[in-house]
C-alpha positions as a LaTeX table, in Angstrom:
\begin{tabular}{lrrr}
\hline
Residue & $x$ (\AA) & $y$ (\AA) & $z$ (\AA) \\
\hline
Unk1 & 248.34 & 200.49 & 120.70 \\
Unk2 & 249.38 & 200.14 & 124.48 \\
Unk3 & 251.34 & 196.68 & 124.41 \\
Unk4 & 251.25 & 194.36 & 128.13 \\
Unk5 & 254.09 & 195.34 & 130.47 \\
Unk6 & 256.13 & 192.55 & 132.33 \\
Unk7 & 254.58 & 191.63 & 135.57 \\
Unk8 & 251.49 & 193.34 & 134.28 \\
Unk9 & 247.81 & 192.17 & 133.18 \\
Unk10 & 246.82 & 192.05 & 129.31 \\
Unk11 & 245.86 & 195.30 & 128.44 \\
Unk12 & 241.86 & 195.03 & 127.66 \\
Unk13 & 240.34 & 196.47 & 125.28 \\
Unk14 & 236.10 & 196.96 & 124.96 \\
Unk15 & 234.80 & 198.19 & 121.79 \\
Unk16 & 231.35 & 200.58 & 121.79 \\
Unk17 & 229.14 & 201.36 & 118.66 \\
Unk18 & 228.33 & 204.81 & 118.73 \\
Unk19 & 225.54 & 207.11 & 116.59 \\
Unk20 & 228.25 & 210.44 & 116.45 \\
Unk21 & 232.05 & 211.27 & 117.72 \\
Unk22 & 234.07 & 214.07 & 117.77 \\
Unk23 & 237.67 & 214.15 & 118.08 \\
Unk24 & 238.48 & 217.47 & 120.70 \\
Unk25 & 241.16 & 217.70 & 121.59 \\
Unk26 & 243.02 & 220.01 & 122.45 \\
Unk27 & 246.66 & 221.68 & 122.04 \\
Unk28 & 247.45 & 221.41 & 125.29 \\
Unk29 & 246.59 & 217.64 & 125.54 \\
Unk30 & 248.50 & 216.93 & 122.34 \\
Unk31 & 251.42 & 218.46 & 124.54 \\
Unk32 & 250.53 & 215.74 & 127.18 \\
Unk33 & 250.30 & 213.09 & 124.95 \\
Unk34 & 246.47 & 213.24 & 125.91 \\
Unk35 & 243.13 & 212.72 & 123.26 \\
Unk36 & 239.78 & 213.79 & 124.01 \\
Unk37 & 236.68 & 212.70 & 121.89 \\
Unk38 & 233.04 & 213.51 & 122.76 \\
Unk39 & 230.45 & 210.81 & 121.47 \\
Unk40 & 226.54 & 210.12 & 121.75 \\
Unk41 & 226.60 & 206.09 & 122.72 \\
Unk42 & 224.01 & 203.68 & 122.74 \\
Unk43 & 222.79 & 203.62 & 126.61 \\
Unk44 & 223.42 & 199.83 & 126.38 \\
Unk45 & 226.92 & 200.15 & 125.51 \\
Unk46 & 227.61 & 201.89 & 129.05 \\
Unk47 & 227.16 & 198.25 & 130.35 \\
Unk48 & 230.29 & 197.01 & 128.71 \\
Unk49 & 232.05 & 199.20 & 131.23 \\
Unk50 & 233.41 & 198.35 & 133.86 \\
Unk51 & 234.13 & 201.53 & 137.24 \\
Unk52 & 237.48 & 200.36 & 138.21 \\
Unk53 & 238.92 & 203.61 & 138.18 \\
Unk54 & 236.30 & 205.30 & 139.94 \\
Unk55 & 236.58 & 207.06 & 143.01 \\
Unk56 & 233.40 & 205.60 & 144.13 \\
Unk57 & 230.94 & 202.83 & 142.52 \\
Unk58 & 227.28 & 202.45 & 142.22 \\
Unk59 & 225.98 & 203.14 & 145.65 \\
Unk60 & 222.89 & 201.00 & 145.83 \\
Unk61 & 225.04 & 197.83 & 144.29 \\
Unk62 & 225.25 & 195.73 & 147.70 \\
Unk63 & 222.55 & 198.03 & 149.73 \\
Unk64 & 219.43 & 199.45 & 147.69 \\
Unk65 & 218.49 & 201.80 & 150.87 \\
Unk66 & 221.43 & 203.68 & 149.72 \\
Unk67 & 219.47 & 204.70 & 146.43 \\
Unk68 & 218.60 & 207.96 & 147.02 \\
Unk69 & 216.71 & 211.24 & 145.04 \\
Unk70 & 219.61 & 211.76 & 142.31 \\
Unk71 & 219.05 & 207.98 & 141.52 \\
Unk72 & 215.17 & 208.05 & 141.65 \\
Unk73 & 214.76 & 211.41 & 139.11 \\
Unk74 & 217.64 & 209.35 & 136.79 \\
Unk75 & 215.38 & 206.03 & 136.84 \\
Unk76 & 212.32 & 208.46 & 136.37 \\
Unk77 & 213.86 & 210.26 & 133.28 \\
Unk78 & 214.50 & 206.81 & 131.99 \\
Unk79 & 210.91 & 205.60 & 132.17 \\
Unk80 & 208.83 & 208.54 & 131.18 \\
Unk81 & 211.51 & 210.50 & 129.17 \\
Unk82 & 214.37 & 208.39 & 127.72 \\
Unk83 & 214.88 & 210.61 & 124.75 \\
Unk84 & 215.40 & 213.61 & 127.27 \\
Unk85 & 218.13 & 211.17 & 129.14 \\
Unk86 & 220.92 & 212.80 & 127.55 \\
Unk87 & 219.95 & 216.69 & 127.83 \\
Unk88 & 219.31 & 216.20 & 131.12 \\
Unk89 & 221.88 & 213.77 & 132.17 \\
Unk90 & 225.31 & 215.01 & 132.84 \\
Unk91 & 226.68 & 212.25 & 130.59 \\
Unk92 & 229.31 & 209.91 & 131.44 \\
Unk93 & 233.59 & 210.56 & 131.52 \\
Unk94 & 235.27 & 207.42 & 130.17 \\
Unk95 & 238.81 & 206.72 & 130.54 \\
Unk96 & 241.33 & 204.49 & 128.48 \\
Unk97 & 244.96 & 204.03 & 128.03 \\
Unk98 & 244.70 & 203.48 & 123.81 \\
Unk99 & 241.46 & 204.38 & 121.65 \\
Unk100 & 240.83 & 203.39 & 117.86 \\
Unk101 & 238.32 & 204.51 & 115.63 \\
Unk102 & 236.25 & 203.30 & 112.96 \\
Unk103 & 234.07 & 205.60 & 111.76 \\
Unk104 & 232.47 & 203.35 & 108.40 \\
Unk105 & 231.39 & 200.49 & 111.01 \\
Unk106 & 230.47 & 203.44 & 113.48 \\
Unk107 & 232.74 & 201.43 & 116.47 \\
Unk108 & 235.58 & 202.43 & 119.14 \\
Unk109 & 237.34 & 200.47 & 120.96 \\
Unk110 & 238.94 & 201.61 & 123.77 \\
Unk111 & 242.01 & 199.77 & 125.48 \\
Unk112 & 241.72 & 199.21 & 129.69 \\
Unk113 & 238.99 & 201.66 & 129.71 \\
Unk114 & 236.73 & 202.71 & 132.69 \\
Unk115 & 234.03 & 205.02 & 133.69 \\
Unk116 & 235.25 & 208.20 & 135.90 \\
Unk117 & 231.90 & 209.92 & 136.39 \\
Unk118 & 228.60 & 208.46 & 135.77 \\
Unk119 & 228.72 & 205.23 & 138.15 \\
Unk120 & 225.31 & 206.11 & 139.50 \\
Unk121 & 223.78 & 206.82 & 135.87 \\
Unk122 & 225.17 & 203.91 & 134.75 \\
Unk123 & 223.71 & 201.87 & 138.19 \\
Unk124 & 220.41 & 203.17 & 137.17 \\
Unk125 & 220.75 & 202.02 & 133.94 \\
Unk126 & 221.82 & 198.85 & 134.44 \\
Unk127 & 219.29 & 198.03 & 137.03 \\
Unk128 & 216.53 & 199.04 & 134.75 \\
Unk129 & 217.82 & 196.76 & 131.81 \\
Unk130 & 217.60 & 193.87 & 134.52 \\
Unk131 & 213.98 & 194.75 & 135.92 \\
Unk132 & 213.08 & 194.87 & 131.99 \\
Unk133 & 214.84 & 191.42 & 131.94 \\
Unk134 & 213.40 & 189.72 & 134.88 \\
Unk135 & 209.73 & 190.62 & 133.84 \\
Unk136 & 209.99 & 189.56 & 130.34 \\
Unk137 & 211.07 & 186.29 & 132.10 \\
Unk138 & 208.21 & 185.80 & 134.29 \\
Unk139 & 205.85 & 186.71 & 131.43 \\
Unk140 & 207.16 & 183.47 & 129.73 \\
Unk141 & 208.20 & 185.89 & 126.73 \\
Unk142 & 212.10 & 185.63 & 125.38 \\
Unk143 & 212.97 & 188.87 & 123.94 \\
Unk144 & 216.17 & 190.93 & 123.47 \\
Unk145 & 216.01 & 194.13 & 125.94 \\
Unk146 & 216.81 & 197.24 & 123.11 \\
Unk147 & 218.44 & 199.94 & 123.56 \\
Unk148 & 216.27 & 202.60 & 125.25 \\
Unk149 & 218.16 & 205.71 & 124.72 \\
Unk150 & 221.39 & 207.63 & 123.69 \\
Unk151 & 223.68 & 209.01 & 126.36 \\
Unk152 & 226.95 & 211.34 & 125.37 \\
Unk153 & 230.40 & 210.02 & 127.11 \\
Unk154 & 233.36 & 212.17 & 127.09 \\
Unk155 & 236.37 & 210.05 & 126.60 \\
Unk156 & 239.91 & 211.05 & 127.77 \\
Unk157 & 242.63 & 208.94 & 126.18 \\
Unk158 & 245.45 & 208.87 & 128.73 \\
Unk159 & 248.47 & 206.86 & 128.69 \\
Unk160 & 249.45 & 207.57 & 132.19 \\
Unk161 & 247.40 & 205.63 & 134.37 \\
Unk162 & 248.56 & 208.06 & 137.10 \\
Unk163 & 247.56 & 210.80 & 135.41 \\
Unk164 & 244.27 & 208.84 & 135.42 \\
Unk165 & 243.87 & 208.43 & 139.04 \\
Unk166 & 244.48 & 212.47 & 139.38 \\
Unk167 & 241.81 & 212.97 & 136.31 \\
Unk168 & 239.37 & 211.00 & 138.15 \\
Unk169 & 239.78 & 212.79 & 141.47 \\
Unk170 & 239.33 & 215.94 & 139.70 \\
Unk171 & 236.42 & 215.11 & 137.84 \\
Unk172 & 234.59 & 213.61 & 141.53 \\
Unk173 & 235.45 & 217.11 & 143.12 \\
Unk174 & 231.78 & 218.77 & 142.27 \\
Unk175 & 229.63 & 215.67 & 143.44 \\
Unk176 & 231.33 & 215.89 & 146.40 \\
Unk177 & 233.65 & 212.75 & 146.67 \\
Unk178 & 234.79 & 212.15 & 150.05 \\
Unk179 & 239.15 & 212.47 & 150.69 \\
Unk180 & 239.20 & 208.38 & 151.54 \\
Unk181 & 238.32 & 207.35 & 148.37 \\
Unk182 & 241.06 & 209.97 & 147.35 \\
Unk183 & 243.67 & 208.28 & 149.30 \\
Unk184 & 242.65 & 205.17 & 148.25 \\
Unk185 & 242.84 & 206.06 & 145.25 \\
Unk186 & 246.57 & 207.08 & 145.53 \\
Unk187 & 247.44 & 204.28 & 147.45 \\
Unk188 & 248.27 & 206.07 & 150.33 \\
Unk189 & 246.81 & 203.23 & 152.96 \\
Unk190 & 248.62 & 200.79 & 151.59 \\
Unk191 & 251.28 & 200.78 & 153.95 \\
Unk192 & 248.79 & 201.55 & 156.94 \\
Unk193 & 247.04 & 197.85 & 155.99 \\
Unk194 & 250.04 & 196.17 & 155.74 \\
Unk195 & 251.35 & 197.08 & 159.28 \\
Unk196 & 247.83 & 196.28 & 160.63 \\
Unk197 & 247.84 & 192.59 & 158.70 \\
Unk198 & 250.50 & 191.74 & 160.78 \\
Unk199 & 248.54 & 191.33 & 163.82 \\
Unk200 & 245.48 & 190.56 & 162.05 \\
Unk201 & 246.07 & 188.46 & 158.77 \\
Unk202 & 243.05 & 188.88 & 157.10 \\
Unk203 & 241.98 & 192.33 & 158.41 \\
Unk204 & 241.10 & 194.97 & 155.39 \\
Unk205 & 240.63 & 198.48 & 155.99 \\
Unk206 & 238.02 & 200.95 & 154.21 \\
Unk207 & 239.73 & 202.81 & 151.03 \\
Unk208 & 236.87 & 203.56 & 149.49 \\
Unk209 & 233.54 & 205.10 & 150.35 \\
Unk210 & 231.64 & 202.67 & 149.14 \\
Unk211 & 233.49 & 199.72 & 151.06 \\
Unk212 & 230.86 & 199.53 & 153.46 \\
Unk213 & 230.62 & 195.60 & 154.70 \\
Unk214 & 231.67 & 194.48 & 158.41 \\
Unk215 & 234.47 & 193.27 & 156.78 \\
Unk216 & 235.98 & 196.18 & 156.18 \\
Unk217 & 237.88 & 198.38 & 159.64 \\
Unk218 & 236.71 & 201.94 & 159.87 \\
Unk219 & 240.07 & 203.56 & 158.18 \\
Unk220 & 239.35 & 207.17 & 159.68 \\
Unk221 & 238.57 & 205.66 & 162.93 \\
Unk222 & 242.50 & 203.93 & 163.09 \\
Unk223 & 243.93 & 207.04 & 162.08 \\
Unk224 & 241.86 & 208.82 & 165.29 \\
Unk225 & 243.33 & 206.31 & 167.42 \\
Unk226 & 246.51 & 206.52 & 166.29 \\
Unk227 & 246.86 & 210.51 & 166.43 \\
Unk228 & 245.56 & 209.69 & 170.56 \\
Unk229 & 248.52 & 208.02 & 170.82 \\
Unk230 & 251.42 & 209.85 & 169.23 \\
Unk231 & 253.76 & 211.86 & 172.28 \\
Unk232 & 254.79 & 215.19 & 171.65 \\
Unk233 & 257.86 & 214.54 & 170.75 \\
Unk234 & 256.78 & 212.98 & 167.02 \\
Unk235 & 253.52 & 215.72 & 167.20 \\
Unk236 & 255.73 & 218.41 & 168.08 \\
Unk237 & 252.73 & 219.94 & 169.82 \\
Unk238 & 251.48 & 220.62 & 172.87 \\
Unk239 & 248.38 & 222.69 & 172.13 \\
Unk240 & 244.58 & 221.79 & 173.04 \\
Unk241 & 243.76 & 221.29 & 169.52 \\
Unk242 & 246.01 & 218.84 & 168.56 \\
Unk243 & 245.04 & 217.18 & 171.94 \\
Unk244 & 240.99 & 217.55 & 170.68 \\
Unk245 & 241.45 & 216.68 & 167.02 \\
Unk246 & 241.46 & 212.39 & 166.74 \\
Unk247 & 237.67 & 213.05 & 168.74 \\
Unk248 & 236.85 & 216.58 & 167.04 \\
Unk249 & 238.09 & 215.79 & 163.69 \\
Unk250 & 238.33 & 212.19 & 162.21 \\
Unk251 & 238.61 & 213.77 & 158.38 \\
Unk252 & 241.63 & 216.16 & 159.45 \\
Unk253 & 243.31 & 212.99 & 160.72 \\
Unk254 & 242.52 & 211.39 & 157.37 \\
Unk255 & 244.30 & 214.40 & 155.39 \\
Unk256 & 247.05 & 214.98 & 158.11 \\
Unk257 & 248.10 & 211.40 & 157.44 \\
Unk258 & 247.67 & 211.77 & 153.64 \\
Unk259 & 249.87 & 214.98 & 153.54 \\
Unk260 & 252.56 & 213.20 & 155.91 \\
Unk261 & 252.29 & 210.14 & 153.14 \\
Unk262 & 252.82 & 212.50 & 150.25 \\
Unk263 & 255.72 & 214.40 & 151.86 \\
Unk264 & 257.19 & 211.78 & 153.38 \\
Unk265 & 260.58 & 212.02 & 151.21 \\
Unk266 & 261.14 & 215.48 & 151.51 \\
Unk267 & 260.23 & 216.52 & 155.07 \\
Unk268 & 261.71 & 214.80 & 157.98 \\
Unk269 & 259.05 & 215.22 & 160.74 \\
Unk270 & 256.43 & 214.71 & 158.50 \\
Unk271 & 257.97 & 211.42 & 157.53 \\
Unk272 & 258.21 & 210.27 & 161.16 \\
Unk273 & 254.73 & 211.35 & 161.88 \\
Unk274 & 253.83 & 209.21 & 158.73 \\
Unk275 & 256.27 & 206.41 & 159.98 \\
Unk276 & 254.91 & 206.77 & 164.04 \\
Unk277 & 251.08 & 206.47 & 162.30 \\
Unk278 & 251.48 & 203.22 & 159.88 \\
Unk279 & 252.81 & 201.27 & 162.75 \\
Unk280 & 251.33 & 202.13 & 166.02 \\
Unk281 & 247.94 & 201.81 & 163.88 \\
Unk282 & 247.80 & 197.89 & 165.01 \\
Unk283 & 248.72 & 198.24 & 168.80 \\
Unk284 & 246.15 & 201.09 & 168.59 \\
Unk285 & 243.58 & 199.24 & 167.67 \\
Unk286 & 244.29 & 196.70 & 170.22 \\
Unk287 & 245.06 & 198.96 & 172.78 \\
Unk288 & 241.52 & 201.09 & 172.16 \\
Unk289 & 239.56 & 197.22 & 172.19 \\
Unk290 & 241.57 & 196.38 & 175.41 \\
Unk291 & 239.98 & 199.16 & 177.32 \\
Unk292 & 236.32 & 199.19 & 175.93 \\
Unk293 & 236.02 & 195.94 & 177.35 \\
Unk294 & 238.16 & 196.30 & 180.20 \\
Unk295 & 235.86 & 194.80 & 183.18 \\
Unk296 & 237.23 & 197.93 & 185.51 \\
Unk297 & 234.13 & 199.74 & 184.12 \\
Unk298 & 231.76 & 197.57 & 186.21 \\
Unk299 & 230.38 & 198.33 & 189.69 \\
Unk300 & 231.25 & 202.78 & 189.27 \\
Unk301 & 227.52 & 202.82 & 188.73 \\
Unk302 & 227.98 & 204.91 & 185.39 \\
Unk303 & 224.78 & 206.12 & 184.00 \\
Unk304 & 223.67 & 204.25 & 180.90 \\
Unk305 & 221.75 & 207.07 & 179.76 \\
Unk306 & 222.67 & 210.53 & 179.82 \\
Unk307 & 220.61 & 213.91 & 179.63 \\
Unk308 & 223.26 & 215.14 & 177.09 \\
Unk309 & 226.29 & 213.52 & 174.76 \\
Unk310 & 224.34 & 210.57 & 174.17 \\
Unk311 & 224.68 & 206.98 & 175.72 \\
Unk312 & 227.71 & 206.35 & 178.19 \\
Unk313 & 227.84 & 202.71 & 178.48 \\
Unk314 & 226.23 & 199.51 & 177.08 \\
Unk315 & 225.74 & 196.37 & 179.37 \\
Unk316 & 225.53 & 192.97 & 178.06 \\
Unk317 & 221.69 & 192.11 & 178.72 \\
Unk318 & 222.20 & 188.68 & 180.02 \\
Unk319 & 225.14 & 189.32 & 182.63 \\
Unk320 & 224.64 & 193.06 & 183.49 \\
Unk321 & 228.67 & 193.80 & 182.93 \\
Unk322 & 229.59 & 196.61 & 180.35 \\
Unk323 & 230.65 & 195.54 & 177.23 \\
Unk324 & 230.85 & 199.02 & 175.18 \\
Unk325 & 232.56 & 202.31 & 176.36 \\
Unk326 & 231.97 & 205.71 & 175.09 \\
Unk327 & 234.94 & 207.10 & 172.69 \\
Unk328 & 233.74 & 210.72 & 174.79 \\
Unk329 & 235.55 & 208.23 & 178.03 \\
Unk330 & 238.15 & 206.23 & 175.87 \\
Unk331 & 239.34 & 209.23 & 174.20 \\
Unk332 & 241.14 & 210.98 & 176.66 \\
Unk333 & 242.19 & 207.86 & 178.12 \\
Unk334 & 243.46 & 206.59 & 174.82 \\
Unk335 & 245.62 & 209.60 & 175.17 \\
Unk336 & 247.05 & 209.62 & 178.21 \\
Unk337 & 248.32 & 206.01 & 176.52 \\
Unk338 & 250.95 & 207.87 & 174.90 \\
Unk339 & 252.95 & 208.47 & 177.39 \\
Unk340 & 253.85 & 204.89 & 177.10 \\
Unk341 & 254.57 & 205.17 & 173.87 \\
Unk342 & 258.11 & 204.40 & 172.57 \\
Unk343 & 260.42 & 201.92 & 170.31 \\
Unk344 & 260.86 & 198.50 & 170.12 \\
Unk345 & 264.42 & 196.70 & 169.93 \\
Unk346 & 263.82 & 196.83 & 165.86 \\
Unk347 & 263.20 & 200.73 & 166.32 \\
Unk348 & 259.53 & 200.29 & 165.49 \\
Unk349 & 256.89 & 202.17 & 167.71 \\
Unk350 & 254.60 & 200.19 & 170.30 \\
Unk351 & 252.87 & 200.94 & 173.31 \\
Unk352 & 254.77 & 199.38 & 176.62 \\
Unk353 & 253.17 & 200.26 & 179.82 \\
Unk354 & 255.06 & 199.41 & 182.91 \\
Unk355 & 254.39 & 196.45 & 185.12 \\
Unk356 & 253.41 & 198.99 & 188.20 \\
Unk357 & 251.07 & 200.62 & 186.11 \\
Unk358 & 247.39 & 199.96 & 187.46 \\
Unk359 & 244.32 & 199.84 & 185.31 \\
Unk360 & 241.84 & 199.88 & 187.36 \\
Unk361 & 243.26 & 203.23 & 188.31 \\
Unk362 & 243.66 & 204.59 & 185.28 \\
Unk363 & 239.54 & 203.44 & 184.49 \\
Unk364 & 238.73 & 205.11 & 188.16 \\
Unk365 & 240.18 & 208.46 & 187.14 \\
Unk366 & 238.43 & 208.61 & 183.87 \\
Unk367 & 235.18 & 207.85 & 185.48 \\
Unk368 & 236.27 & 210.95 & 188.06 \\
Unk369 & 236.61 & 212.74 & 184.68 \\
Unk370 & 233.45 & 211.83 & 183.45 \\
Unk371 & 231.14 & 212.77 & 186.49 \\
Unk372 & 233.29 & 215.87 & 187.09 \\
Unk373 & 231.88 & 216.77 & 183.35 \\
Unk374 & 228.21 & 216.55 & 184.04 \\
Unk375 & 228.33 & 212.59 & 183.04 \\
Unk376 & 228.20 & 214.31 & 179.56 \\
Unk377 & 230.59 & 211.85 & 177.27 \\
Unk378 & 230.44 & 214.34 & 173.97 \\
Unk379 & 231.51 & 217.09 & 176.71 \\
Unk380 & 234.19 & 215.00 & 178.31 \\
Unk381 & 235.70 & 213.64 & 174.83 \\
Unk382 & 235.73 & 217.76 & 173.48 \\
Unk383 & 237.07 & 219.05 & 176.83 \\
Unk384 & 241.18 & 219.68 & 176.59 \\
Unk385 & 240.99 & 219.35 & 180.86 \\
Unk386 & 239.94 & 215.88 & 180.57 \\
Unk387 & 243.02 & 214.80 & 178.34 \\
Unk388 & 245.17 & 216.88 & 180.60 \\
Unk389 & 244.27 & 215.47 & 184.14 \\
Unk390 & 244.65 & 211.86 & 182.74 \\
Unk391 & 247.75 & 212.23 & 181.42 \\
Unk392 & 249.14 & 212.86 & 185.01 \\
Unk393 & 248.86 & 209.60 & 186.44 \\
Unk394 & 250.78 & 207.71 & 183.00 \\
Unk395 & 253.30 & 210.88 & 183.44 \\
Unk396 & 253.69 & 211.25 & 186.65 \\
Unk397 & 254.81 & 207.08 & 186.60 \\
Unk398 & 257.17 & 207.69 & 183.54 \\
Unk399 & 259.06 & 210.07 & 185.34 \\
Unk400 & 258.95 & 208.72 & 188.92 \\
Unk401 & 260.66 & 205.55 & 186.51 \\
Unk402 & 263.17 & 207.58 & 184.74 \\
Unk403 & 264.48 & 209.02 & 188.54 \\
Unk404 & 264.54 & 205.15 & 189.78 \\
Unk405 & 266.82 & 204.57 & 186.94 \\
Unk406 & 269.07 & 207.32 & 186.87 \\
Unk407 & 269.82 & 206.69 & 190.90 \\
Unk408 & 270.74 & 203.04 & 190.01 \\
Unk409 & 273.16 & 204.06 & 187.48 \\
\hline
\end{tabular}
């Protein structure tokens, strides 16, 4: 049995009475130090589980409008047809570190086990049990909720609990499961909150799809940001769609800054691209805030409404002034901030703009950019011209800077 490493938690162990099981495994997972079993399990058993290694929980947890068709044909199969539940359920994937089996009292117990696949199912489930619960309370009548139905769990015994993570990920490919709950998974954001909790103690960023709260920052959003603001000379590229992708492509960002976090050992400019990402991701965030509320906006008379791309601005309904930009605006202005990126005194990136630098000039250009694109945001934010002609003004300064300095020396 897995014993408790130092520094580590107790290992737990949860033990499940089951009708049937079937030891399958395999050759190839004895090579791997792997065991597979396939067993029919009361549906009340499930509940002893817990989804910590999950790529994703039950959806409808913490908002029930998230319950959608798959959930309402698995609650219907469980009121008019529980002994079809597990034909027509795909069944459940179980993971644990350690298993043991006891086939004359009909029990396994499983050691730090979770479910992989079958959050949803067992959502449904559980929410059933409780309804069941609840109205045998209000009816005044104390009785012991039975077990409905069988379901049939696959379990993978797996004493890697990397292996785990990459078992899980697999097994969430077909439903689909989106590439942040992948990452998080891997811990590959770690890094990326810890630079941003420096500026903002108790700020948490989204590592999982179903981290949906207020609480939580909008992870692909930061990484969008912070690919706005990278120069060419970490990007290595000049072309229009590396210009277009933070506002084309939020999910390439995602797996761009995954890949850079995977390779960052072994390939150089991947590892400064990784590097340049997890710590301008604060001053980005600051940087894109800054501007949306920038009072330059007010008095250009930009439309609030537009005929195409969707809203432009949003005004504050008491005082009239803009409070809310659109990213189609912010976008290319957000990179034409790069120019002014560059490296503290600890060799860590920031964003420095020079005291002649003017912002209301910067804000009057991009509204030139936006009514010389219809006063269309979406077209302004896709358009490589617009990133182009704001980039002169930032550039144009840099260099103008560099020639001061070089005459003085």
């Amino acid at each position: 049995m897995a014993s408790a490493k130092p520094g580590k938690h107790a290992p737990s162990r949860v033990q499940l009475s089951y009708q049937l099981i079937r030891n399958t495994t395999s050759p190839d997972e004895k090579s791997c130090s792997v065991q597979s079993f396939i067993a029919n399990v009361p549906a009340l058993e499930i509940l002893k589980l817990d989804t910590k290694a999950n790529l994703r929980s039950y959806l409808a947890e913490y908002n029930p409008r998230k319950r959608n068709r798959v959930h309402e044909a698995i609650r219907k199969t469980i009121e008019t047809e529980p002994q079809r539940f597990i034909v027509r359920n795909s069944g459940f994937v179980i993971t644990a570190s350690d298993v043991a089996v006891d086939d004359d009292k009909k029990f396994v117990t499983l050691t730090d086990p979770s479910i992989i696949n079958g959050a949803q199912s067992q959502g449904e489930i559980r929410r059933y049990v409780h309804e069941l619960a609840e109205a045998a309370e209000t009816s005044g009548v104390e009785e012991a909720v039975e077990n409905p139905f069988f379901v049939r769990a696959t379990i993978i015994v797996d004493p890697d609990p990397e292996e785990i993570v990459e078992t899980a990920i697999a097994r969430n490919i077909v439903t689909p499961v989106k590439s942040l709950s992948e990452a998080g998974a891997r811990n590959q954001l770690e890094e990326l909150e810890r630079s941003i909790q420096v500026y903002m103690p108790d700020a948490k960023i989204r590592k999982d799809e179903s981290q949906t709260g207020d609480e939580f920052l909008d992870t692909r959003k930061i990484l969008q940001l912070a690919r706005l603001l990278m120069p060419t000379s970490v990007s290595g590229s000049t072309l229009a769609a590396e210009k277009l992708r933070a506002y084309k492509n939020p999910e390439q960002c995602l797996t761009d800054f995954c890949d850079w976090c995977s390779d960052t050992g072994t390939d150089d400019k991947k590892g400064e691209k990784y590097e340049f990402t997890v710590q301008i991701a604060p001053h980005a965030l600051r940087e894109y805030a800054f501007w949306e509320s920038h009072p330059g906006w007010n008095g250009h008379r930009i439309w609030g409404e537009t005929k195409k791309g969707g809203r432009a601005i949003r005004r504050d309904k008491k005082t009239g002034k803009i409070t809310w930009v659109s990213p189609g605006l912010l976008f290319p202005l957000m990179g034409a901030m790069s120019e002014f990126a560059t490296k503290d005194p600890k060799g860590r990136w920031v964003i420095r703009k020079p005291l002649r630098f003017k912002e209301e000039e910067m804000i009057q250009k991009a509204v030139n950019q936006f009514r010389a694109h219809n006063s269309d945001p979406m077209y302004m934010g896709r358009d490589e011209s617009a990133y182009d002609a704001l980039r002169i003004y930032p550039q144009t300064l840099m260099e103008v800077l560099r020639d001061i300095d070089s005459a003085a020396e």
